[in-house]
C-alpha positions in Angstrom: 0.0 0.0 0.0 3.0 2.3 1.0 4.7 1.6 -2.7 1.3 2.0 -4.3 0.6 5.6 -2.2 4.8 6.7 -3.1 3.7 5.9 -7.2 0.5 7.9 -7.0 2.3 10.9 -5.5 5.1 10.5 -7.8 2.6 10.3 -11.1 1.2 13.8 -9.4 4.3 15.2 -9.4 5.4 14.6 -12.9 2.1 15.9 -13.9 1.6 19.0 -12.4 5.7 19.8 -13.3 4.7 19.3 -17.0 1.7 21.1 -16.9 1.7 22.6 -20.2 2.9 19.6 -22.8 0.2 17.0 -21.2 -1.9 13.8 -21.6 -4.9 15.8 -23.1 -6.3 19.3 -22.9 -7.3 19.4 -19.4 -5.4 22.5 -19.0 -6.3 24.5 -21.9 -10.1 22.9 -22.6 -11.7 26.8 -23.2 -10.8 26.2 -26.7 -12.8 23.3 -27.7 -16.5 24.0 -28.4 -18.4 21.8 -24.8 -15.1 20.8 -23.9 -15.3 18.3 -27.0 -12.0 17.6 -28.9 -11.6 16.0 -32.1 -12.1 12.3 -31.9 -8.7 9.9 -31.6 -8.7 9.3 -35.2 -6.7 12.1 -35.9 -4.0 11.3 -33.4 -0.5 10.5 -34.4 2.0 7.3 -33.1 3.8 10.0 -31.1 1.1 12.7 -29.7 1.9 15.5 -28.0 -0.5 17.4 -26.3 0.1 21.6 -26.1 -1.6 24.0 -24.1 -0.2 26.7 -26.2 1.7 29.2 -23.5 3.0 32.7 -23.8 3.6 35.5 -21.6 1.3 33.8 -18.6 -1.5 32.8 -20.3 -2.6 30.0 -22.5 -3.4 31.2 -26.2 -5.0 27.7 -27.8 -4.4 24.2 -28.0 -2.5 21.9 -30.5 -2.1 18.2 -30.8 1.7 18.1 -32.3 3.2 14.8 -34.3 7.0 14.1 -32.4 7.5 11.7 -34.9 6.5 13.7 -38.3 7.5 17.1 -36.5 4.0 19.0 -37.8 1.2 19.7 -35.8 -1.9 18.0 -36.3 -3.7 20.6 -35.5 -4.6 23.6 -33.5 -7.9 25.1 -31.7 -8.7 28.3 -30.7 -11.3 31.0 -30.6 -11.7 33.4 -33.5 -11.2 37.0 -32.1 -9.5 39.1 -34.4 -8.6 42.2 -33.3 -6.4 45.6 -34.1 -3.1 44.2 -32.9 -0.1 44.6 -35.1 1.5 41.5 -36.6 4.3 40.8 -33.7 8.0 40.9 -34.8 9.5 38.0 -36.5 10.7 36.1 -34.1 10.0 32.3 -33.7 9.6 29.7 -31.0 10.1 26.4 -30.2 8.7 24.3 -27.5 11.5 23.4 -24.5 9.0 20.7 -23.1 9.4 18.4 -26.1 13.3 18.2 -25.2 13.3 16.9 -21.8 12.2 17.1 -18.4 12.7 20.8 -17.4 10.6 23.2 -15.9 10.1 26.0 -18.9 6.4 26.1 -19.5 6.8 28.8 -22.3 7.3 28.7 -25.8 11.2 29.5 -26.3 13.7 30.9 -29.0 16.3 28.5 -29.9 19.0 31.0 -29.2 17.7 31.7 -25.5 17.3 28.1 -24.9 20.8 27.6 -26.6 22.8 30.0 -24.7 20.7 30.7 -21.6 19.3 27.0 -20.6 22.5 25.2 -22.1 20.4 23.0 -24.6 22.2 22.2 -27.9 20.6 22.0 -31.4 20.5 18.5 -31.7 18.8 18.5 -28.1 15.8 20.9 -29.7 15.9 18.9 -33.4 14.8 15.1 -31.9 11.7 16.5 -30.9 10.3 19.2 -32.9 11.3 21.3 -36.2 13.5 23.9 -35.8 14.0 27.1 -38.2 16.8 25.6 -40.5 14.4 23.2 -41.6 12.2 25.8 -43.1 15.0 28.0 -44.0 15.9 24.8 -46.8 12.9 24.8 -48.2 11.6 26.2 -51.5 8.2 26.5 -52.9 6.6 26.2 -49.5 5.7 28.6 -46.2 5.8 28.5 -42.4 1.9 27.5 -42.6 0.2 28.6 -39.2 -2.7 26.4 -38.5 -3.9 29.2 -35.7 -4.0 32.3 -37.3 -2.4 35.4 -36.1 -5.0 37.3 -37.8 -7.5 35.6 -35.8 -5.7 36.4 -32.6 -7.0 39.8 -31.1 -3.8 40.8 -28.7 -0.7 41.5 -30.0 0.2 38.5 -27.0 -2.0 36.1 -28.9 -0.8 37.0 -32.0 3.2 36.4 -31.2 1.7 33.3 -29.5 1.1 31.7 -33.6 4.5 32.0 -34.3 6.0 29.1 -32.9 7.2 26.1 -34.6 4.7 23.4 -33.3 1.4 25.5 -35.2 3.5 25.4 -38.2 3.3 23.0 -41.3 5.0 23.2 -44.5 2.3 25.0 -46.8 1.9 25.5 -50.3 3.5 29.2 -50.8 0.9 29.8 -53.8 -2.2 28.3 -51.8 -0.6 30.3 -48.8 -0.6 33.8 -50.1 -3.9 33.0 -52.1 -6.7 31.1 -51.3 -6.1 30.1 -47.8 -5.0 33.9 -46.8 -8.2 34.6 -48.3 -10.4 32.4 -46.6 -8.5 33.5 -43.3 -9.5 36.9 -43.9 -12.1 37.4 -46.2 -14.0 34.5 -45.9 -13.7 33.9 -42.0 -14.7 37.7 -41.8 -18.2 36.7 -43.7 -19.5 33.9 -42.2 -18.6 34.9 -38.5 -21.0 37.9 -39.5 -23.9 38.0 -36.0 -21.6 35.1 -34.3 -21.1 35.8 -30.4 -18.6 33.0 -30.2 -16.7 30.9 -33.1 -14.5 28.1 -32.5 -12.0 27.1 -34.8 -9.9 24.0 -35.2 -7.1 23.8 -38.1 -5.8 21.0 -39.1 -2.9 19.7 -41.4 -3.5 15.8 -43.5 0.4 14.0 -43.2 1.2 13.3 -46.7 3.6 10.8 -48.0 6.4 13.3 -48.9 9.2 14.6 -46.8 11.3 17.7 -46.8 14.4 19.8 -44.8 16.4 16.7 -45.3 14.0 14.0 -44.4 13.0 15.6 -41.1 9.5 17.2 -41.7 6.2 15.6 -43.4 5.0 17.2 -46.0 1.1 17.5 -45.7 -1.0 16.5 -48.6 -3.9 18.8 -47.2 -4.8 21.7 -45.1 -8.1 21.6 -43.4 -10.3 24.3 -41.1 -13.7 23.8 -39.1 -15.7 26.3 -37.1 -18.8 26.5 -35.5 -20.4 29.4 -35.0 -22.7 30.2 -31.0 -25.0 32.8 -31.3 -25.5 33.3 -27.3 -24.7 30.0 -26.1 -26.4 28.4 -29.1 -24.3 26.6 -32.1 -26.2 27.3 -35.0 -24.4 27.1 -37.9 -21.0 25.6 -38.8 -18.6 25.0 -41.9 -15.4 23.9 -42.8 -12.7 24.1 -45.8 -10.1 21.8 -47.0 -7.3 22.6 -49.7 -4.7 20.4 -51.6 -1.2 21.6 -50.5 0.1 21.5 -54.0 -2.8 23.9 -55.4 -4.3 27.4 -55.2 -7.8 26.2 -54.6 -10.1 26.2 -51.3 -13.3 24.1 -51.3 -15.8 25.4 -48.9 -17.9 22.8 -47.0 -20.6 21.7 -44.5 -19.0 20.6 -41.6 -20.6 17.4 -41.5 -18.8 17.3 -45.4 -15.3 17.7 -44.0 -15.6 15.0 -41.9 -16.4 12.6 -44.4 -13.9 14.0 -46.6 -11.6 13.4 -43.8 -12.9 10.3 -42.6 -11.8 9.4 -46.4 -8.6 11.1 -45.8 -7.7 8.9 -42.4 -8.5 5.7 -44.3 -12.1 5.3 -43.3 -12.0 5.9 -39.6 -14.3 8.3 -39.2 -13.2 11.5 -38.0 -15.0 13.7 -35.5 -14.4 17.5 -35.1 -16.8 19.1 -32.7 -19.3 18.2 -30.3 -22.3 16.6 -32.3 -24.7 19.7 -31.2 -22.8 21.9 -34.1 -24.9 21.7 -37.6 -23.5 19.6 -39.7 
């Protein structure tokens, strides 16, 4: 009983010291529509759960591939607001290393020459900005948008490596900035609350040396309250090799999707959104 009381505190320990890269979204659940996440089909062999941290506060959520180094996606709450876009800097997540006690997103160079990790430390874990400095043709994707953030806290919040994927330049600066902006602006039209949730298809294709999948699709889903009432909801997918965004029902992504994730199907919000 002793042993079995010494385990259980132990397990509560690690827990609470790793607060922010967890087992689920426990921590961070204000960005999932009831408190519902996308169903397991989505997740990776090697998930990581992120309650997205910066400056104090919790920003969204993303479920992150280890293995595959992309996110799978990200959740959050569309508020878009007057901020500036932050300064170019970009983070990293120090959690995905080892066992330490930074709860915040990072720069590689603090973490480098202020925490004494080394490169190949940060690299086993997560991408890091060489490998989308060696790529050509294709962006540093954000799955949560900084234009949908409303504080310019939020908004440096985006730009860290784990809500990043390897996007279509073309597809970037057209039709998915346009949905982002344009068509996100439209349809939220009257909507109290909107929840979002951004996702990224693996592909079969690897770039930066091997190191970082290559998704075949990018994929979005919100679903719009109106008080505390969902009563409307859509979603878009887009090949990551054209200019082209196909708007959808929700329930339609999901069974595009579910034919994405080989038939499993796939769940994105909590069954009281329209599909």
């Amino acid at each position: 009983m002793l042993r079995l009381l010494l385990l259980q505190a132990l397990a509560s320990c690690l827990w609470l010291g790793n607060s922010e890269v967890v087992k689920s979204f426990a921590e961070c659940p204000q960005f999932f529509y009831a408190q519902t996440t996308p169903n397991d089909v989505l997740h990776p062999g090697k998930p990581v759960w992120i309650c997205q941290r910066y400056s104090n506060s919790h920003h969204y959520a993303t479920l992150y591939d280890k293995e595959r180094r992309i996110p799978v996606y990200s959740a959050y709450i569309y508020q878009p607001g007057p901020a500036k876009r932050p300064h170019a800097w970009w983070f990293v997540e120090p959690l995905l290393i080892s066992d330490n006690n930074l709860k915040e997103m990072e720069r590689e160079s603090v973490l480098i020459e202020q925490h004494k990790f080394t490169l190949e430390q940060i690299k086993e874990s997560q991408a890091v900005l060489d490998d989308y400095e060696q790529m050509t043709g294709l962006d540093r994707g954000h799955l949560s948008s900084n234009n949908h953030m409303n504080s310019g806290e939020s908004k440096m919040a985006t730009f860290t490596l784990t809500n990043i994927v390897p996007q279509n330049s073309t597809l970037n600066h057209g039709a998915w900035k346009d949905y982002e902006n344009k068509t996100m602006a439209q349809k939220t039209q009257g909507c109290t609350t909107t929840y979002v949730i951004t996702g990224a298809v693996p592909g079969n294709t690897k770039v930066a040396s091997g190191r970082i999948n290559r998704p075949s699709h990018i994929w979005s889903a919100a679903c719009c309250l109106v008080g505390t009432n969902p009563t409307r909801a859509w979603g878009v997918i887009a090949e990551n090799d054209k200019n082209e965004v196909e708007n959808l029902k929700l329930g339609e992504l999901e069974e595009r999707l579910t034919e994405l994730y080989d038939g499993r199907t796939v769940t994105l919000f909590s069954n009281t959104c329209p599909r």
